[in-house]
N, C-alpha and C positions, 0 to 999 in steps of 0.2 A: 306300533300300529301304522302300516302303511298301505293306503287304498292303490291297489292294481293297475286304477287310471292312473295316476302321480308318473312324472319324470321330476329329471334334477332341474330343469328349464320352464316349466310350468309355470303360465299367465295367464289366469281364468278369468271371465269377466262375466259374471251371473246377475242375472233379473230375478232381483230378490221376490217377483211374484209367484216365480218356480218354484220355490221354496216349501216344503210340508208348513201345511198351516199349523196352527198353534205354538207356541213357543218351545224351544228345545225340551221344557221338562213335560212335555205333552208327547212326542215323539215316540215311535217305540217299531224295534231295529225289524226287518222287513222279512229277516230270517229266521230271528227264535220268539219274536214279538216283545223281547225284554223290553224295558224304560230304563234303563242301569245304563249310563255314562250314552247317551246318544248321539252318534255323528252325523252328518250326511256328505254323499261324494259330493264334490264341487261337479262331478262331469255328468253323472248321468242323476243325480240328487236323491236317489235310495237313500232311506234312513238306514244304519247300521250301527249296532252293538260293539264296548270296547269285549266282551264275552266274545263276539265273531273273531278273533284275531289271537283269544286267551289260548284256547285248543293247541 
């Protein structure tokens, strides 16, 4: 599973007020609305699904 933003040199440095509220197991992916293993990109903070990636 790897986010489209990511390079191999990548130093993010995020204001965790960005952040989706509630804690990860609140979360739920922005594309098929699951809650099942939730991420978010460090770049643009879309929550996303390990399911977005399983296809």
């Amino acid at each position: 599973m790897e986010c489209p933003h990511l390079n191999s040199n990548v130093c993010i440095t995020i204001d965790s007020s960005s952040f989706p509220h509630g804690s990860p197991s609140s979360w739920c992916c922005s594309v098929c609305r699951s809650n099942k293993s939730p991420w978010v990109c460090l770049t643009c903070l879309n929550v996303h699904c390990g399911r977005l990636w399983a296809t």
